[in-house]
TIROLO-398682 format. One record per residue: x, y, z of N, C-alpha, C, CB in turn. Coordinates in nm, 2 decimals. Glycine has a CB too. Layout:
[rec [X; Y; Z]; [X; Y; Z]; [X; Y; Z]; [X; Y; Z]]
...
# end
This chain:
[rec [1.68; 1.18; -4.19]; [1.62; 1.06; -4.23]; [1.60; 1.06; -4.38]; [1.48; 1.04; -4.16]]
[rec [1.61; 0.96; -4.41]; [1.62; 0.93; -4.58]; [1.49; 0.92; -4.62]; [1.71; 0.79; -4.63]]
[rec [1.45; 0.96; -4.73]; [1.32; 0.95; -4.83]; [1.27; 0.80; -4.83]; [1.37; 0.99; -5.00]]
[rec [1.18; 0.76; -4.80]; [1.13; 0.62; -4.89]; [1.07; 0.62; -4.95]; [1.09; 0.54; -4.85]]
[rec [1.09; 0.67; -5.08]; [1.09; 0.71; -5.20]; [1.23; 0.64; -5.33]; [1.09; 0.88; -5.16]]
[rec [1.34; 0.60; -5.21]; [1.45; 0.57; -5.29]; [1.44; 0.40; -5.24]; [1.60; 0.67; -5.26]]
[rec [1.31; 0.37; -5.20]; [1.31; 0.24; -5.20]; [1.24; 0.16; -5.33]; [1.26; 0.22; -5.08]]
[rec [1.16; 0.27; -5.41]; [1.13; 0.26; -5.52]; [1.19; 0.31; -5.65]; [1.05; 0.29; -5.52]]
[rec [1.26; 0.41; -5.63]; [1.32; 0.48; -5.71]; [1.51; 0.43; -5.74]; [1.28; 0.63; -5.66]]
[rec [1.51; 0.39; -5.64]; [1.68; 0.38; -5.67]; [1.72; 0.29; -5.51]; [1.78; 0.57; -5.68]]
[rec [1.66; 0.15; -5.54]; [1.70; 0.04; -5.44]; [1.84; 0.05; -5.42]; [1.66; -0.10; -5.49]]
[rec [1.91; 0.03; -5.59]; [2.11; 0.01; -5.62]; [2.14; 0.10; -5.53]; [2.19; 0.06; -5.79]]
[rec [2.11; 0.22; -5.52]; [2.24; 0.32; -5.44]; [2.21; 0.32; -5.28]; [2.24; 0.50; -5.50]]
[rec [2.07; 0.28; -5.30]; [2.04; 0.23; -5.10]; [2.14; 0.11; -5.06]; [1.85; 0.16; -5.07]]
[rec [2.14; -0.01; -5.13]; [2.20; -0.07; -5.10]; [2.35; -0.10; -5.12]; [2.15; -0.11; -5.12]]
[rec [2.42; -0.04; -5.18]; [2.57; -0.01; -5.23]; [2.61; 0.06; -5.04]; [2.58; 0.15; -5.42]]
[rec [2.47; 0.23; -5.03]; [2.52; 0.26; -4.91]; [2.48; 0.16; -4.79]; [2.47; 0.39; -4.88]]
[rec [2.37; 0.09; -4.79]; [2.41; -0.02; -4.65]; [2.55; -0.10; -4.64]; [2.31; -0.15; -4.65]]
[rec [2.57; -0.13; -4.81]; [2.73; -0.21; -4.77]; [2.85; -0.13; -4.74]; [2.79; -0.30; -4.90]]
[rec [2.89; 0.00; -4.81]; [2.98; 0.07; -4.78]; [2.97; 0.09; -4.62]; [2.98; 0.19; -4.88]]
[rec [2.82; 0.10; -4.55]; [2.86; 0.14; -4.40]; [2.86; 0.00; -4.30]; [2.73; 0.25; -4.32]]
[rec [2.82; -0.11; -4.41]; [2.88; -0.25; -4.31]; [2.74; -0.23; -4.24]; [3.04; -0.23; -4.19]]
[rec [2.61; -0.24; -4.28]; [2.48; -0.24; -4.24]; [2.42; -0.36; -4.28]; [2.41; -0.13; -4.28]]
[rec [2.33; -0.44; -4.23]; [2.29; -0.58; -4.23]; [2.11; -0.52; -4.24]; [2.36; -0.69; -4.07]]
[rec [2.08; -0.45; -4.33]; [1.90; -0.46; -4.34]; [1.83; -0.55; -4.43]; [1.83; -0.33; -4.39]]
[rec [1.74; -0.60; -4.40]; [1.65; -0.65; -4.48]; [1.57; -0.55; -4.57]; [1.58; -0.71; -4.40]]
[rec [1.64; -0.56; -4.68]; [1.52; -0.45; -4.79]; [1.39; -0.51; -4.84]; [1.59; -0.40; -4.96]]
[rec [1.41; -0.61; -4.83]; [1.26; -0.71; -4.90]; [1.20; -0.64; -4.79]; [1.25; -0.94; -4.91]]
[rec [1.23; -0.67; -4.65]; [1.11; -0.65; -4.53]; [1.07; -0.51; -4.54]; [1.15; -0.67; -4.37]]
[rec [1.15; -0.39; -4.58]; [1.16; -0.24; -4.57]; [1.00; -0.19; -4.70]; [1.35; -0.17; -4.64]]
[rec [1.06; -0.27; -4.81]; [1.02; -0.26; -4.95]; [0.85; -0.31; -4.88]; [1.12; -0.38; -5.10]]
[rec [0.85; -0.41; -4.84]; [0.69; -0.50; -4.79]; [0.63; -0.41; -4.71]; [0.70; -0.65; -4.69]]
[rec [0.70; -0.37; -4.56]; [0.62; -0.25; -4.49]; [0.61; -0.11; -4.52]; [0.66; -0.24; -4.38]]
[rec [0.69; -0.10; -4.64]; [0.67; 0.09; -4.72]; [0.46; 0.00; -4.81]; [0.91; 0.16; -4.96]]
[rec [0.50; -0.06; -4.86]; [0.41; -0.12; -4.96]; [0.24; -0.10; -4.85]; [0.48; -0.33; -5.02]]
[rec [0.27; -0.23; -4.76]; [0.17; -0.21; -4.67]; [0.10; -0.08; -4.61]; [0.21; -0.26; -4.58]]
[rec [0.21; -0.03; -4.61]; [0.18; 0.12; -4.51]; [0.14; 0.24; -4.60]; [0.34; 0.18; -4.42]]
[rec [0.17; 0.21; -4.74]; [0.11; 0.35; -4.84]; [-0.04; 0.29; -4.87]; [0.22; 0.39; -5.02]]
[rec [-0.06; 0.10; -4.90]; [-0.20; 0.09; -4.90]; [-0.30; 0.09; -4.77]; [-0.22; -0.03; -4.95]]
[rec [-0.24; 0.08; -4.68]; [-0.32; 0.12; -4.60]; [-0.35; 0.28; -4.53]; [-0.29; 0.04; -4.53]]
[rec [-0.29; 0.34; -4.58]; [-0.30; 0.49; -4.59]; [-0.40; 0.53; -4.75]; [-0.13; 0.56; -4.60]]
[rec [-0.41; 0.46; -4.85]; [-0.46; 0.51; -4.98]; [-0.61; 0.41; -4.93]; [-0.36; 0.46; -5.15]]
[rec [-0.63; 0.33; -4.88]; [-0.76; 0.29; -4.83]; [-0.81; 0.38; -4.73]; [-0.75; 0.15; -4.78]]
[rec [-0.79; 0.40; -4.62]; [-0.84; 0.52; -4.57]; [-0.85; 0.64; -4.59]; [-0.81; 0.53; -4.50]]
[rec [-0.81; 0.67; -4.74]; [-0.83; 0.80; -4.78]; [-0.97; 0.76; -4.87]; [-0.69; 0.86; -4.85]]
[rec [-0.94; 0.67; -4.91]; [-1.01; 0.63; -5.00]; [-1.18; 0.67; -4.94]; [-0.97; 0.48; -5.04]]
[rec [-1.21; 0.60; -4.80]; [-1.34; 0.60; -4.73]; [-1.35; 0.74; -4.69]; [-1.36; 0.49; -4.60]]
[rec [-1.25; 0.75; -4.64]; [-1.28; 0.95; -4.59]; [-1.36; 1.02; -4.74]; [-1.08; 1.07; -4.57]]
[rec [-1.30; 0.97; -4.87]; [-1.33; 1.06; -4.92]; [-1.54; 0.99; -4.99]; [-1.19; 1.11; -5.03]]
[rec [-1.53; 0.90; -4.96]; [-1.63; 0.89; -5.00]; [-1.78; 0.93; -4.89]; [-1.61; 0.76; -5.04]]
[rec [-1.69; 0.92; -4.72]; [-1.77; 0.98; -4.66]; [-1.78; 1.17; -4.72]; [-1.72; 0.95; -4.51]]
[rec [-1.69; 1.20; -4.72]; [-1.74; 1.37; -4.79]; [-1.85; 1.36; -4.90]; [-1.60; 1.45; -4.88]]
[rec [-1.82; 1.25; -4.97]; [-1.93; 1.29; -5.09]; [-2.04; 1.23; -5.02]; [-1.91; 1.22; -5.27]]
[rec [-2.05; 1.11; -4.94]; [-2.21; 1.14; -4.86]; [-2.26; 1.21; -4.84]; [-2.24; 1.12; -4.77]]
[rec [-2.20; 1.28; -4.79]; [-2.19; 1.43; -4.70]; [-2.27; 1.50; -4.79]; [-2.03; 1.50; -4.68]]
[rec [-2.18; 1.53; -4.85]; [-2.32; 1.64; -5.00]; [-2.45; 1.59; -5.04]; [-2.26; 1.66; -5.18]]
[rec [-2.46; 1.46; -5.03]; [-2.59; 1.38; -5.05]; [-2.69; 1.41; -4.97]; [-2.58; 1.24; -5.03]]
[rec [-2.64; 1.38; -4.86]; [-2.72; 1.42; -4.72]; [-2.79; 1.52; -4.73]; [-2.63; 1.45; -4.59]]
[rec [-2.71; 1.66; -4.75]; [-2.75; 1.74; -4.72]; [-2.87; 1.78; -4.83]; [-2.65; 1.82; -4.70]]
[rec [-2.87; 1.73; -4.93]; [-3.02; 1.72; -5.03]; [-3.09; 1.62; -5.03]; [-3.00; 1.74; -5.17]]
[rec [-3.09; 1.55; -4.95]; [-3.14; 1.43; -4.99]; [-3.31; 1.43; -4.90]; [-3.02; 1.30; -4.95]]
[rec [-3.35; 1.39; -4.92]; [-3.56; 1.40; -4.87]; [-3.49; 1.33; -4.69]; [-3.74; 1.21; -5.02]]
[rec [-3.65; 1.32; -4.63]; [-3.65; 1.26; -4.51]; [-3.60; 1.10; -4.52]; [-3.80; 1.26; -4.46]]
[rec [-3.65; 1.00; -4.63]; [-3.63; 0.87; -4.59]; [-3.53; 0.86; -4.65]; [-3.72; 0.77; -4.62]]
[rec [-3.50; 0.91; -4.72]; [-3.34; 0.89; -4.83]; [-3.25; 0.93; -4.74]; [-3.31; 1.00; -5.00]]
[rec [-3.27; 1.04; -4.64]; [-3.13; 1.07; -4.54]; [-3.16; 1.00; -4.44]; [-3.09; 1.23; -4.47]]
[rec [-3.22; 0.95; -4.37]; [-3.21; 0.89; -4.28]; [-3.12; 0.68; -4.34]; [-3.39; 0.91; -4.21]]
[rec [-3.13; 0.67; -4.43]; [-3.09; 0.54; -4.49]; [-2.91; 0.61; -4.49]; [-3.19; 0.50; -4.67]]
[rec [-2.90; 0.78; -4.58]; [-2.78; 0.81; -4.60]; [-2.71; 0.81; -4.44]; [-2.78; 0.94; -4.69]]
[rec [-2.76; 0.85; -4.36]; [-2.72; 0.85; -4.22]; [-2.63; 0.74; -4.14]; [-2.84; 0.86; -4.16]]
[rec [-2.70; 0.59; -4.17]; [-2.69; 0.47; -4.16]; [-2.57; 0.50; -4.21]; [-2.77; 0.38; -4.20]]
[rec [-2.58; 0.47; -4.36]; [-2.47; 0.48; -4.42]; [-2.32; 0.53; -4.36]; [-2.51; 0.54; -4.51]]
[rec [-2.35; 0.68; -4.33]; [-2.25; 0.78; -4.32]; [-2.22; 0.69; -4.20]; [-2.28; 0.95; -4.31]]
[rec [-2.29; 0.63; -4.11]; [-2.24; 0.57; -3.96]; [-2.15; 0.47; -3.98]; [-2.36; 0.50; -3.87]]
[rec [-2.20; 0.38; -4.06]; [-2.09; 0.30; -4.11]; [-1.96; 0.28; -4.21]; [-2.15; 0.24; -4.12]]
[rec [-1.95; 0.39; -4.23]; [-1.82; 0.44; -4.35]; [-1.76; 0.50; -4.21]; [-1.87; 0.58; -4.51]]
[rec [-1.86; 0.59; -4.13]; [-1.74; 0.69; -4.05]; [-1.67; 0.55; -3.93]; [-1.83; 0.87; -3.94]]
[rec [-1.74; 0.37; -3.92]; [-1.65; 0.33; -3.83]; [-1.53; 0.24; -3.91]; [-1.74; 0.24; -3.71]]
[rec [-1.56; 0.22; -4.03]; [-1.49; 0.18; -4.17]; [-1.37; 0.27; -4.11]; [-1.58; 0.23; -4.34]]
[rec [-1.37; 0.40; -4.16]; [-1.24; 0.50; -4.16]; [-1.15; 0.50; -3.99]; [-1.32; 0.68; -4.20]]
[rec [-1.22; 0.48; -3.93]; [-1.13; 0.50; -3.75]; [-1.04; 0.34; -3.78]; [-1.28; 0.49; -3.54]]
[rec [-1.18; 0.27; -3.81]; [-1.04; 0.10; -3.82]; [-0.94; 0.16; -3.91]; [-1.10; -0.10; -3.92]]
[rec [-0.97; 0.14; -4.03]; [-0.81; 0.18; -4.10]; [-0.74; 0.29; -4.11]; [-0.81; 0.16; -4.22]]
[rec [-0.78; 0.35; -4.03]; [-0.70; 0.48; -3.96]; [-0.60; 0.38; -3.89]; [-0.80; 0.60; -3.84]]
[rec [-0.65; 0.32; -3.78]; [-0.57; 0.29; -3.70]; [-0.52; 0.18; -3.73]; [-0.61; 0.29; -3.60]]
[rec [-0.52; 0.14; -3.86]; [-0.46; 0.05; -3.95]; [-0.30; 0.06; -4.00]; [-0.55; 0.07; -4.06]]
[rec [-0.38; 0.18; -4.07]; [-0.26; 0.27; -4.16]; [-0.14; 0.33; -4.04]; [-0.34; 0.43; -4.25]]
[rec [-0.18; 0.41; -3.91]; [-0.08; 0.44; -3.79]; [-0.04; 0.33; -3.76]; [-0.13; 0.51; -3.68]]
[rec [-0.06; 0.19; -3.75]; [0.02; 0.07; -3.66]; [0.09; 0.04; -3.81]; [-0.09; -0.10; -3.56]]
[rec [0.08; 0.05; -3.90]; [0.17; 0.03; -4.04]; [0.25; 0.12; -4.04]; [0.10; 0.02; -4.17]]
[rec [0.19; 0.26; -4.08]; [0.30; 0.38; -4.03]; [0.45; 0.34; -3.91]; [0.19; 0.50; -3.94]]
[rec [0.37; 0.33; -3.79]; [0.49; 0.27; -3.68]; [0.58; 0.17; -3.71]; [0.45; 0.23; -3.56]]
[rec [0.52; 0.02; -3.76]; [0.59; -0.05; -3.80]; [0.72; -0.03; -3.89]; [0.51; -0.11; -3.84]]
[rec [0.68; 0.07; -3.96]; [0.75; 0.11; -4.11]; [0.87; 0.18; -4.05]; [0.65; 0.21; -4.23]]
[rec [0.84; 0.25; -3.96]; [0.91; 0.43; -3.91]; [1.02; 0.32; -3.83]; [0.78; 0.58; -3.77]]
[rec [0.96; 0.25; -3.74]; [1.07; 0.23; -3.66]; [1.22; 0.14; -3.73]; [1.00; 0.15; -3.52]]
[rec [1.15; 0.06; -3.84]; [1.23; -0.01; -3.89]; [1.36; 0.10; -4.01]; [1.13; -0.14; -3.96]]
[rec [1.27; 0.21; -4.03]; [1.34; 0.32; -4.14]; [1.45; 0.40; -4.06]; [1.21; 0.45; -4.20]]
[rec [1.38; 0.44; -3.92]; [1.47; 0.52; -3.83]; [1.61; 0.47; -3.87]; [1.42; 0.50; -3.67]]
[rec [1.61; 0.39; -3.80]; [1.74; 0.31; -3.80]; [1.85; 0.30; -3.93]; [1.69; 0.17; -3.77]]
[rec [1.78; 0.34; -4.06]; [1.88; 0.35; -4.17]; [1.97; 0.47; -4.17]; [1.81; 0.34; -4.31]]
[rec [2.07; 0.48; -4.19]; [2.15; 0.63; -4.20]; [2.17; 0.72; -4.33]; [2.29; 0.59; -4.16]]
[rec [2.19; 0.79; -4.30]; [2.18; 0.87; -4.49]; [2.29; 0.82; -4.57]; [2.22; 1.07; -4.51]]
[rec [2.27; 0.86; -4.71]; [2.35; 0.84; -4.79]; [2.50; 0.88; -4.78]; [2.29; 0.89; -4.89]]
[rec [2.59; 0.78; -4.81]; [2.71; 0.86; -4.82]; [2.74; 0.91; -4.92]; [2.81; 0.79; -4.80]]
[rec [2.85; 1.01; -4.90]; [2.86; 1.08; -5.02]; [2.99; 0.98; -5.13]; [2.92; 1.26; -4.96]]
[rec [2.97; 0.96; -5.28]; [3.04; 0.90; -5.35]; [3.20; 0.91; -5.24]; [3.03; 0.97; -5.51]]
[rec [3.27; 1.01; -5.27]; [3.38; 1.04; -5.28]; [3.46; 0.98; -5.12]; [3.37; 1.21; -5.31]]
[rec [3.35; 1.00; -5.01]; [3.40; 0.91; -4.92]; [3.45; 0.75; -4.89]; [3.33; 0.92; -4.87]]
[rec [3.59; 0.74; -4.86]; [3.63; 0.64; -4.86]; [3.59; 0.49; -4.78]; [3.73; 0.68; -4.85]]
[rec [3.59; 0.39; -4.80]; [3.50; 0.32; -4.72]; [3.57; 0.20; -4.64]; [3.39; 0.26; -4.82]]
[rec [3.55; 0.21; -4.51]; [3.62; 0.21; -4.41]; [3.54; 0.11; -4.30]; [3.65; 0.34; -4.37]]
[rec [3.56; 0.07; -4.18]; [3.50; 0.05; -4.09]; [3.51; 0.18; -3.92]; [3.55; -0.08; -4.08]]
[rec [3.67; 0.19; -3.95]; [3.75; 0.29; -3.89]; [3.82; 0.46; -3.93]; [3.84; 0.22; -3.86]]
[rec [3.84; 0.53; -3.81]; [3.87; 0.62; -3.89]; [4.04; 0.59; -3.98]; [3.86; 0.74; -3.79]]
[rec [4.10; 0.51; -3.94]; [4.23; 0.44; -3.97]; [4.24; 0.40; -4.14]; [4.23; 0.30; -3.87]]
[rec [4.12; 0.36; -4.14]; [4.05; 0.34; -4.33]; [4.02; 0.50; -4.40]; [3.85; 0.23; -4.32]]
[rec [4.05; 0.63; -4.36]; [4.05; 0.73; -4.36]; [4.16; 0.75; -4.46]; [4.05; 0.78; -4.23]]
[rec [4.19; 0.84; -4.53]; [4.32; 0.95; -4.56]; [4.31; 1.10; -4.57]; [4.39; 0.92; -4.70]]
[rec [4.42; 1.10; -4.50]; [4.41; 1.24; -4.45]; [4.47; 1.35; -4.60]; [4.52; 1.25; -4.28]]
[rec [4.34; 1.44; -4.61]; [4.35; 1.48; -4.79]; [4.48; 1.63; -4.72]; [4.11; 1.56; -4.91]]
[rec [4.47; 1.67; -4.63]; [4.55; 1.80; -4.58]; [4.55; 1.81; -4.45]; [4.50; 1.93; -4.62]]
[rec [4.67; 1.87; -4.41]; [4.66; 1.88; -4.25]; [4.71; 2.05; -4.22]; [4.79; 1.75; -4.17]]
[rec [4.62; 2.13; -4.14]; [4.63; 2.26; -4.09]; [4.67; 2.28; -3.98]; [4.54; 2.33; -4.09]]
[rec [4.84; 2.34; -3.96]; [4.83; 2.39; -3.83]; [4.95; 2.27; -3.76]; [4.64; 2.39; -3.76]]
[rec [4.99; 2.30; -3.62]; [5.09; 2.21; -3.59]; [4.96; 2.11; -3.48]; [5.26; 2.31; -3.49]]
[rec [4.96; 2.04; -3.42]; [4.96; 1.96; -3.34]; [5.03; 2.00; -3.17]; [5.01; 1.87; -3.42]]
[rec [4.98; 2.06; -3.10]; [5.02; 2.10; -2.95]; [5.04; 2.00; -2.86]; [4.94; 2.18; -2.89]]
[rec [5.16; 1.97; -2.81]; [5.18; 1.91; -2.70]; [5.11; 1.99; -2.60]; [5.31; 1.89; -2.67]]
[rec [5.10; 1.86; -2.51]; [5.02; 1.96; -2.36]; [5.02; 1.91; -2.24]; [4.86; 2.00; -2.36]]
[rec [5.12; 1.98; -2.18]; [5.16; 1.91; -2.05]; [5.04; 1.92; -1.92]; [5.30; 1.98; -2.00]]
[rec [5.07; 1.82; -1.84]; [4.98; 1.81; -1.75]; [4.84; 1.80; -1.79]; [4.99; 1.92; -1.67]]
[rec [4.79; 1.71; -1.88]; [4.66; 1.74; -1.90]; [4.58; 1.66; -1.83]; [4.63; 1.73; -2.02]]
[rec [4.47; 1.73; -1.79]; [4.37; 1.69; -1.70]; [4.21; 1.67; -1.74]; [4.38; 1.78; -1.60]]
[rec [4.19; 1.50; -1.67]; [4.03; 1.48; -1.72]; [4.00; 1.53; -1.58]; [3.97; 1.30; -1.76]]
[rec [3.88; 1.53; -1.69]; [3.78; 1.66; -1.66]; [3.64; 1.53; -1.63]; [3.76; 1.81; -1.85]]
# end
């Protein structure tokens, strides 16, 4: 599976390889759900980490001041499960549409639909006739 990383870094050679393999993607939609799916992953990091530093508050904080921090921490920790499960239905959205891209080709490969669009750079060896052959 290919980086999506080269959807920011080098769109041109992603898309040169969708055309060389005769692939029909939408990159605007790829580029939109990578976008979605890293902010909604940097937001829920974001509350996790502010629940930790509650966290250390808490633990010094007097009777009425922790019980207020408590509240608090209750509602940051139901903050973080929504966009958890934010960021995973963006994740999936993203994955299933990525799965589907194929790796890079290499320059030097010729570009074809068939193997017929091929040239054969050397050939080893004879070719065997074979009588009687049987499927299997």
């Amino acid at each position: 599976m290919l980086d999506s990383q080269i959807l920011k870094n080098n769109i041109e050679e992603f898309n040169e390889n969708l055309k060389k393999r005769d692939i029909d993607v939408d990159t605007n939609l790829l580029i939109e759900l990578d976008e979605k799916r890293r902010k909604a992953k940097f937001e829920a990091e974001q509350v996790r980490a502010e629940q930790n530093k509650l966290g250390k508050e808490i633990a010094k904080a007097e009777n009425k001041e922790k019980e207020n921090l408590l509240k608090k921490a209750a509602d940051l920790s139901e903050s973080f499960k929504n966009l958890s499960e934010k960021a995973e239905k963006q994740e999936k959205l993203f994955l299933d549409s990525w799965i589907k891209i194929p790796n890079i080709v290499d320059p030097s490969s010729p570009v074809g639909k068939t193997d017929q669009d091929n040239k054969e750079i050397k050939k080893v060896g004879e070719i065997k006739e074979h009588k009687n052959v049987k499927d299997h």
